[in-house]
mmCIF file of the C-alpha atoms, coordinates in Angstrom:
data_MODEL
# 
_entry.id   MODEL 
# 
loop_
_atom_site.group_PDB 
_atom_site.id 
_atom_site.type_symbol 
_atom_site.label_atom_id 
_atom_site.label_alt_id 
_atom_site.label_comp_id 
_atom_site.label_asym_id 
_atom_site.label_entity_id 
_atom_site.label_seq_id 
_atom_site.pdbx_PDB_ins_code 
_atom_site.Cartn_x 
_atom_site.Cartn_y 
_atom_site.Cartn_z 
_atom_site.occupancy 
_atom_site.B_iso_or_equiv 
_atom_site.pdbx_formal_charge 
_atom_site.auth_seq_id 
_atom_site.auth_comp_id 
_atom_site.auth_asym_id 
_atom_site.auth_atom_id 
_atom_site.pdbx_PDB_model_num 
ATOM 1   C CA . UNK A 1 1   ? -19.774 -3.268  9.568   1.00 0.00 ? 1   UNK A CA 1 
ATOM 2   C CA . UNK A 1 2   ? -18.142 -3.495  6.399   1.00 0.00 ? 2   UNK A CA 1 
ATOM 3   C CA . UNK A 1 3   ? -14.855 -1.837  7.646   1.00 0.00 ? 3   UNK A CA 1 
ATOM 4   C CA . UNK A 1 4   ? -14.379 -4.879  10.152  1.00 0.00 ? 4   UNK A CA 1 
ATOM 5   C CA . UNK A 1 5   ? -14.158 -7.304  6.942   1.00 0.00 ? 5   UNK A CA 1 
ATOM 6   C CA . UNK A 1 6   ? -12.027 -5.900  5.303   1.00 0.00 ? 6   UNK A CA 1 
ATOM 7   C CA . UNK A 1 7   ? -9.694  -5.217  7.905   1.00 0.00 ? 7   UNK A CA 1 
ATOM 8   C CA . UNK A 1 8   ? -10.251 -9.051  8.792   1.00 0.00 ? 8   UNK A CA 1 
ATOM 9   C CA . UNK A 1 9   ? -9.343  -9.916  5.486   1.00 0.00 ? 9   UNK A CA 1 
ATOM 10  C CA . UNK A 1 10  ? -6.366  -7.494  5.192   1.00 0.00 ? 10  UNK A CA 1 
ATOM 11  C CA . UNK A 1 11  ? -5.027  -8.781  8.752   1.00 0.00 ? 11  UNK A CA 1 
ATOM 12  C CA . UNK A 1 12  ? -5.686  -12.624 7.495   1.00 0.00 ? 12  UNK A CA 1 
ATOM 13  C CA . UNK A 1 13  ? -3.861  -11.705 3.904   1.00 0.00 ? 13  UNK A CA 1 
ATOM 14  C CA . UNK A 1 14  ? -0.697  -10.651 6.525   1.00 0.00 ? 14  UNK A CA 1 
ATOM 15  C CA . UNK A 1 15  ? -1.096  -13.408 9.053   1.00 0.00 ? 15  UNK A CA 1 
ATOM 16  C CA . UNK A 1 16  ? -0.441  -15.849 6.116   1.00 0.00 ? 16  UNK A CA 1 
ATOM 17  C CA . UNK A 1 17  ? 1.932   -13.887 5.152   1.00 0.00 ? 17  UNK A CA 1 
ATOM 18  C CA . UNK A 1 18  ? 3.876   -14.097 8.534   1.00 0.00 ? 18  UNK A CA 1 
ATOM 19  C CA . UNK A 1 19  ? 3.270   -17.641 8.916   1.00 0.00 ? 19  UNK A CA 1 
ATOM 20  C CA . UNK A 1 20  ? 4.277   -18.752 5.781   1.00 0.00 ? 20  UNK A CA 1 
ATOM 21  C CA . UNK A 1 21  ? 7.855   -16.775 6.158   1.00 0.00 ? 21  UNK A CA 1 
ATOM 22  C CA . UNK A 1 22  ? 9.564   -20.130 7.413   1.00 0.00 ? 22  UNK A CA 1 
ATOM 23  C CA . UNK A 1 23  ? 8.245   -22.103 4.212   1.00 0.00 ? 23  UNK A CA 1 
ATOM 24  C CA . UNK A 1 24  ? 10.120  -23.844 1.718   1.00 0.00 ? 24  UNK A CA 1 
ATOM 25  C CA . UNK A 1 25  ? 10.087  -21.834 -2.024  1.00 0.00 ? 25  UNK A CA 1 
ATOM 26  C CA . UNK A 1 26  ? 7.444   -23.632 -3.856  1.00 0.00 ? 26  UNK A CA 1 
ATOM 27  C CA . UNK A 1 27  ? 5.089   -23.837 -1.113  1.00 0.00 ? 27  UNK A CA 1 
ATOM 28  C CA . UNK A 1 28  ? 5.664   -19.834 0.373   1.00 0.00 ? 28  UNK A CA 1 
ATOM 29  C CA . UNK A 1 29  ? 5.279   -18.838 -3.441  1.00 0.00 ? 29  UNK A CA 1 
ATOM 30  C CA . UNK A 1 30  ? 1.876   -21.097 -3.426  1.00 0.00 ? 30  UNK A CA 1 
ATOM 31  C CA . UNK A 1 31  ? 0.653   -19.174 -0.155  1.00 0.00 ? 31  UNK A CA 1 
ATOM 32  C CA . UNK A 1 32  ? 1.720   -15.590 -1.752  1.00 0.00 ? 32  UNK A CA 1 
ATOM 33  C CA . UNK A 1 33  ? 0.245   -16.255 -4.586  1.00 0.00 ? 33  UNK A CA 1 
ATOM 34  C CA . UNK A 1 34  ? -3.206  -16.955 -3.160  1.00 0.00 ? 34  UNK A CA 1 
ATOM 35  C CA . UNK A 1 35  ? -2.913  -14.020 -1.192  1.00 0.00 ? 35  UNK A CA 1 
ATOM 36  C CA . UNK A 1 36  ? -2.869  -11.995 -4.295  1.00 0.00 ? 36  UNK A CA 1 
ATOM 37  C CA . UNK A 1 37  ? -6.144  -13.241 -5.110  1.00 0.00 ? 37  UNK A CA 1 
ATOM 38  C CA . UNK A 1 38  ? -7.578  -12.529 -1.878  1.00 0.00 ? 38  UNK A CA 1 
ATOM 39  C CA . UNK A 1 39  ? -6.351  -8.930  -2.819  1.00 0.00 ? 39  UNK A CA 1 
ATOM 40  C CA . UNK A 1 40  ? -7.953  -9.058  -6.261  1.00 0.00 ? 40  UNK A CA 1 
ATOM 41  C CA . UNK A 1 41  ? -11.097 -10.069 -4.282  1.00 0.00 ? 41  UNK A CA 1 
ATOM 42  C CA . UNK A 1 42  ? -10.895 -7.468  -1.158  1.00 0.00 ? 42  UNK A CA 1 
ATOM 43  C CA . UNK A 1 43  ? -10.013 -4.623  -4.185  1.00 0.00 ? 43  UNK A CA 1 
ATOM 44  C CA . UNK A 1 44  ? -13.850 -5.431  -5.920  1.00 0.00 ? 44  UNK A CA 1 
ATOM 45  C CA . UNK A 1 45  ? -15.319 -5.577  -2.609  1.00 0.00 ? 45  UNK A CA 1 
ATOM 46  C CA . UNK A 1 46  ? -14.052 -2.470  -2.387  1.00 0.00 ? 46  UNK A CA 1 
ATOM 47  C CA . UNK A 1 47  ? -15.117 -1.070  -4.954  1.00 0.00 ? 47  UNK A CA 1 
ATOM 48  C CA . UNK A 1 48  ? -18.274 -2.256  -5.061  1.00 0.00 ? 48  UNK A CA 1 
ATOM 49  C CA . UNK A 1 49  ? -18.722 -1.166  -1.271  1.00 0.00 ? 49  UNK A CA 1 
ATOM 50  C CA . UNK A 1 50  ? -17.789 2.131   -2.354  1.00 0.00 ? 50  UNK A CA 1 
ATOM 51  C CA . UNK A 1 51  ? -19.977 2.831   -5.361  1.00 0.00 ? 51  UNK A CA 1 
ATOM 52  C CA . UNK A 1 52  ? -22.573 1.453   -3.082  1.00 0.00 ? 52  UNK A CA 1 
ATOM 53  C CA . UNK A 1 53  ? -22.217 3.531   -0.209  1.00 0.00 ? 53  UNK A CA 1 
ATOM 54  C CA . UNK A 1 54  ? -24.668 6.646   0.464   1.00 0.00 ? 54  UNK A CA 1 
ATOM 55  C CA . UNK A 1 55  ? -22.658 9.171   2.248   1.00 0.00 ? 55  UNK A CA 1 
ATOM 56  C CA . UNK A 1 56  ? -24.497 12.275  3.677   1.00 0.00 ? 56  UNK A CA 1 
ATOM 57  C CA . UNK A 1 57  ? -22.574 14.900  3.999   1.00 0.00 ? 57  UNK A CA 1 
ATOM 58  C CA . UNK A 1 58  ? -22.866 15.929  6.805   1.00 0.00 ? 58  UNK A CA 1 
ATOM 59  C CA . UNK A 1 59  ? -21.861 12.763  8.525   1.00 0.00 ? 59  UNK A CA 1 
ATOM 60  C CA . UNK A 1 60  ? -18.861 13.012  10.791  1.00 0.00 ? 60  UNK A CA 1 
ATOM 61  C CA . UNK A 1 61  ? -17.011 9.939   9.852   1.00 0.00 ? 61  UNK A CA 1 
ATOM 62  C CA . UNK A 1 62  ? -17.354 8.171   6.019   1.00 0.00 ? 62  UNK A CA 1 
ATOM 63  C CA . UNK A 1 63  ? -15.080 5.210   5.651   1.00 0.00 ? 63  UNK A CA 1 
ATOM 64  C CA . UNK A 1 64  ? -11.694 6.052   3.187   1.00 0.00 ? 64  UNK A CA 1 
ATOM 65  C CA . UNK A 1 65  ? -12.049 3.898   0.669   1.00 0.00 ? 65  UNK A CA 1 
ATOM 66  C CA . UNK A 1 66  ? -9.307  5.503   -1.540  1.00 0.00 ? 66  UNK A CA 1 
ATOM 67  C CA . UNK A 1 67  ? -6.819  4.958   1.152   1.00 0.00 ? 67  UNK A CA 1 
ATOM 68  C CA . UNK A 1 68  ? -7.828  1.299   1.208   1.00 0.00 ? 68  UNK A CA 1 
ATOM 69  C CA . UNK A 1 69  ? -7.109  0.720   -1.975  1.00 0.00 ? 69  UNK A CA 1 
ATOM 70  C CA . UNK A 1 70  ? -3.962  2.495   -1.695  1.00 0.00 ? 70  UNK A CA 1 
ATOM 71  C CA . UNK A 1 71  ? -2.997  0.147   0.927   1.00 0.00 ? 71  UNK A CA 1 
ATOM 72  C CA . UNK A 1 72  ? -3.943  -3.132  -0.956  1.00 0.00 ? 72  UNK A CA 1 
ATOM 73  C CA . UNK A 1 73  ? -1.974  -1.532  -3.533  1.00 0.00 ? 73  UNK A CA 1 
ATOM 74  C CA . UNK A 1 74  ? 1.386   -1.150  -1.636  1.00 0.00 ? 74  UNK A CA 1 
ATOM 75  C CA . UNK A 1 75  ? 0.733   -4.678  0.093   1.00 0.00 ? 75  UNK A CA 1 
ATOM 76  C CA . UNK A 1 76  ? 0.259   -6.183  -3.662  1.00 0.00 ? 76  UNK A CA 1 
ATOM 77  C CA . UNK A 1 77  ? 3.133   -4.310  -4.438  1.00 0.00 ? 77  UNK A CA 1 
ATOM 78  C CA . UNK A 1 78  ? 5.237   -5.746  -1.640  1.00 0.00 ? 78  UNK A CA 1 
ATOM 79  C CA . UNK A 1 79  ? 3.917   -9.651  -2.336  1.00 0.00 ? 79  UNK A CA 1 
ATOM 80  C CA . UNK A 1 80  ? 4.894   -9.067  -6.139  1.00 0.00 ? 80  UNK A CA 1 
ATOM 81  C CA . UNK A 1 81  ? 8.066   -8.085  -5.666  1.00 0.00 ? 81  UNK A CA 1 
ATOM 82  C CA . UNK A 1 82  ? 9.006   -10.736 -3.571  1.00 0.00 ? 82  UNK A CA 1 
ATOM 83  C CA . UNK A 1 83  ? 7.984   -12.775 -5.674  1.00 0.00 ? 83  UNK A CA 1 
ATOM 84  C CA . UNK A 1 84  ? 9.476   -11.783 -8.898  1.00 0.00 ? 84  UNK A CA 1 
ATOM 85  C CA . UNK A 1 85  ? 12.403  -8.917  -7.274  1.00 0.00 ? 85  UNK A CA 1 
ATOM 86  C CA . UNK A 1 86  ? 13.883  -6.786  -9.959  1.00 0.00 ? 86  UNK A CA 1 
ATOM 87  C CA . UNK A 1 87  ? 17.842  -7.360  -10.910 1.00 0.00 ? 87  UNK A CA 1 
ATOM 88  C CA . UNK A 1 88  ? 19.508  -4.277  -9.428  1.00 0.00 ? 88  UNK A CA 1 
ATOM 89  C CA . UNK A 1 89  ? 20.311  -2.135  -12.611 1.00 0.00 ? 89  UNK A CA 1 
ATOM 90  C CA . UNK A 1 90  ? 23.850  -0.278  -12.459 1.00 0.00 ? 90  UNK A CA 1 
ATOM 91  C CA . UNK A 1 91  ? 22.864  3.356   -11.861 1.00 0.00 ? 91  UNK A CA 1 
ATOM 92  C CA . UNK A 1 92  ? 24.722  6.319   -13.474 1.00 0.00 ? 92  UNK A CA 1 
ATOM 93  C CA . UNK A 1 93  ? 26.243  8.668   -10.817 1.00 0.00 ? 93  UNK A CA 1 
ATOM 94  C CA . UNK A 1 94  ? 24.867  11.683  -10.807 1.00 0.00 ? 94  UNK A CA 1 
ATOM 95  C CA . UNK A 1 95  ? 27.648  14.729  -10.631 1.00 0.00 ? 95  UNK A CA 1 
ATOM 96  C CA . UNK A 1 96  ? 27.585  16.468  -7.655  1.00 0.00 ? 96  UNK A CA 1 
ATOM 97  C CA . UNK A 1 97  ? 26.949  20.148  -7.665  1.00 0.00 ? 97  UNK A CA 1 
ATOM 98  C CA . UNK A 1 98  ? 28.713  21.404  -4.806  1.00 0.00 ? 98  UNK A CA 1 
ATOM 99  C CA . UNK A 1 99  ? 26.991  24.230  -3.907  1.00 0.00 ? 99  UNK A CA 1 
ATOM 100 C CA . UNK A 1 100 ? 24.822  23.726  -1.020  1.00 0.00 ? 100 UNK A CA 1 
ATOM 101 C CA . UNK A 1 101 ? 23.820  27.650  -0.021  1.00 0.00 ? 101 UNK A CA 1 
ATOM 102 C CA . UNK A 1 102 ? 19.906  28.965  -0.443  1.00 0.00 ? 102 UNK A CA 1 
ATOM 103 C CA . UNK A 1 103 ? 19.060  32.519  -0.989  1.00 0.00 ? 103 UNK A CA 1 
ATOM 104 C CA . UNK A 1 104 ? 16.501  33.520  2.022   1.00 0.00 ? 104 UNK A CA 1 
ATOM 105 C CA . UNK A 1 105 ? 13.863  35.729  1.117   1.00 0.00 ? 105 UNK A CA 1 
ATOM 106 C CA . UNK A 1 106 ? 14.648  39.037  3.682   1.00 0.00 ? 106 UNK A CA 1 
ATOM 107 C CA . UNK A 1 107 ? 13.359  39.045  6.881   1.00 0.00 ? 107 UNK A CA 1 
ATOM 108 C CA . UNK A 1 108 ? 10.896  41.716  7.511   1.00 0.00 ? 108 UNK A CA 1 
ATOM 109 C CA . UNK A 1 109 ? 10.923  43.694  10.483  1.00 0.00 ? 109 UNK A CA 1 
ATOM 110 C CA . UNK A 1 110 ? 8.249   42.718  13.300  1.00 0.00 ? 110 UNK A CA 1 
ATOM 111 C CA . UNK A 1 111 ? 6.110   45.775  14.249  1.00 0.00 ? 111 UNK A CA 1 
# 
């Protein structure tokens, strides 16, 4: 049952997160910013679920708790750098090499 909250919570975090995309500045910056809470919550629910689980192993399905945290990760990524984007930086161009052919290992001969 604990799966179902926190995809609840995930899928609430991005429904704000779609409503609010009409919002004026200060208030869509208000909304984003309590969604990162919510994150910081869901993340030590997480954890917590997951030092408390008791996984046999030879269960067929354990819930992926790494992969959820992955996932809060790249959607507190995304929220963050809306928030605060990063100036593009002028990049060096990188000299092209201009050789684009790969040895193949030899083919050996089917018996």
């Amino acid at each position: 049952m604990p799966t179902t909250a926190f995809r609840c919570l995930l899928l609430l975090s991005l429904v704000i997160v779609h409503d609010s995309s009409y919002a004026a500045s200060a208030q869509e910056q208000v909304k984003l910013s309590l969604i990162l809470q919510q994150l910081d919550t869901i993340e030590r629910l997480t954890t917590r679920a997951e030092t408390a689980s008791t996984s046999e192993p030879d269960e067929r399905y354990r819930f992926d708790y790494p992969r959820l945290s992955q996932d809060i990760q790249r959607i507190r990524q995304g929220v963050q750098g809306y928030l605060s984007p990063s100036r593009a930086q002028p990049r060096d161009p990188a000299e092209l090499v201009g050789d684009y052919s790969l040895d193949t290992p030899p083919v050996e001969p089917s018996l």
